[in-house]
C-alpha positions as CSV (number, residue, x, y, z in Angstrom):
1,X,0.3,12.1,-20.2
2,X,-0.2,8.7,-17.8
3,X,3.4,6.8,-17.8
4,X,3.3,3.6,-16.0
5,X,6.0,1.2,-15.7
6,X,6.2,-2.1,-15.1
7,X,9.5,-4.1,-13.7
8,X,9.0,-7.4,-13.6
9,X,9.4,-10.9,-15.0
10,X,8.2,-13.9,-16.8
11,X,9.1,-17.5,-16.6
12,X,7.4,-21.0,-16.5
13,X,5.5,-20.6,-13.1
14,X,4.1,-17.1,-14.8
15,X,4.5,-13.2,-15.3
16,X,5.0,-11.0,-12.1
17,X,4.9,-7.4,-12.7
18,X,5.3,-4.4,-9.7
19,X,3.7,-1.6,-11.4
20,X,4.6,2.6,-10.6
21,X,2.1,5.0,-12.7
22,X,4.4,7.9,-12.4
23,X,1.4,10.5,-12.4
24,X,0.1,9.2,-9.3
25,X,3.1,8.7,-7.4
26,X,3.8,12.2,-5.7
27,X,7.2,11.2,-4.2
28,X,6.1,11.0,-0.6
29,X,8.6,7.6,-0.1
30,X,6.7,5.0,1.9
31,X,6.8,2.3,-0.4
32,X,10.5,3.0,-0.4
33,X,10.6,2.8,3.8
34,X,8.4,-0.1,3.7
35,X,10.1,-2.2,1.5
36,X,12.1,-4.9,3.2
37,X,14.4,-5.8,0.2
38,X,15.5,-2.0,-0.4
39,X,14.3,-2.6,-4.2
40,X,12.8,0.9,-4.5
41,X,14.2,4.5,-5.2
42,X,13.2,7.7,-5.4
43,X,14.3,9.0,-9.2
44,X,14.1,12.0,-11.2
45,X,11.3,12.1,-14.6
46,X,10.6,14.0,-17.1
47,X,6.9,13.9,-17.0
48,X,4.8,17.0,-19.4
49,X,8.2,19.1,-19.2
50,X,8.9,19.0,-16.1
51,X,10.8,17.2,-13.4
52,X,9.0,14.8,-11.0
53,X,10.3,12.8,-8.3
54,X,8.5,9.3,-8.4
55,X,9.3,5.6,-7.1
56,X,11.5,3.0,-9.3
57,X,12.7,-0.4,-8.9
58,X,16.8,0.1,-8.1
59,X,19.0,-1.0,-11.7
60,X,20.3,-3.4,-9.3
61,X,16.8,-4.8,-8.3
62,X,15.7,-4.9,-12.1
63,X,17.7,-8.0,-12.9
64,X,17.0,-9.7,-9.8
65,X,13.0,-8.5,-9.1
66,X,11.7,-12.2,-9.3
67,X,14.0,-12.7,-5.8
68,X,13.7,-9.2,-4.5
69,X,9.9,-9.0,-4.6
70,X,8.8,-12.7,-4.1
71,X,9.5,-12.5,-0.2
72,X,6.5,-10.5,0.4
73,X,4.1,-12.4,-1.6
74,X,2.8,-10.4,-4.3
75,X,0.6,-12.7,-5.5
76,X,-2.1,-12.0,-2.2
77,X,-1.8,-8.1,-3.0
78,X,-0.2,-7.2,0.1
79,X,3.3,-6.3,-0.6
80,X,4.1,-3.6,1.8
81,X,5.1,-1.5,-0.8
82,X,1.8,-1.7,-2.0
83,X,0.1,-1.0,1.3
84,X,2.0,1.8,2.0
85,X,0.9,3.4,-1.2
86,X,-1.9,6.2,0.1
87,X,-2.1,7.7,-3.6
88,X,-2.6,3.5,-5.1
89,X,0.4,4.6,-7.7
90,X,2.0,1.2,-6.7
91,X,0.2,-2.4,-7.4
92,X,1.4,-6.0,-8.4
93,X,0.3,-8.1,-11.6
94,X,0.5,-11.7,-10.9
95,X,-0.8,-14.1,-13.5
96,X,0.5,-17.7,-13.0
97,X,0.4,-20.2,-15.3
């Protein structure tokens, strides 16, 4: 079973998505060390009956993820969350209007 989440956004300027596919992500943390605006956690999921530790955007981050993730430019692909990424479990959707 693939689960990927998206936490993100739309308004007039577009939609703005960071994007965690849960059976990539093997817990290893470096998106959450690399992210300037401390919008990522390390969470608990059940994932084919069993528990898996994977990256999420904080609660507190999910209402406010236009202003927590527009600092690093998402748009060009090189959020540092993204770059730190070595299994590519973490990406950014941009599509402006």
């Amino acid at each position: 079973m693939v689960i990927i989440t998206h936490y993100g956004y739309s308004d007039g300027s577009g939609e703005y998505y960071i994007v965690i596919d849960a059976d990539k992500c093997i817990g290893c943390a470096k998106c959450i060390v690399q992210c300037p605006q401390s919008a990522l956690e390390l969470i608990d999921m059940l994932i084919d009956l069993e528990d898996k530790t994977v990256a999420a955007v904080t609660e507190q981050q999910r209402k406010n993820i236009k202003y927590a993730c527009s600092p690093c430019k998402p748009e060009n692909g090189k959020a540092p969350c993204v770059l730190a990424c070595e299994q590519k479990a973490v990406w950014c959707i941009w599509n402006p209007r």
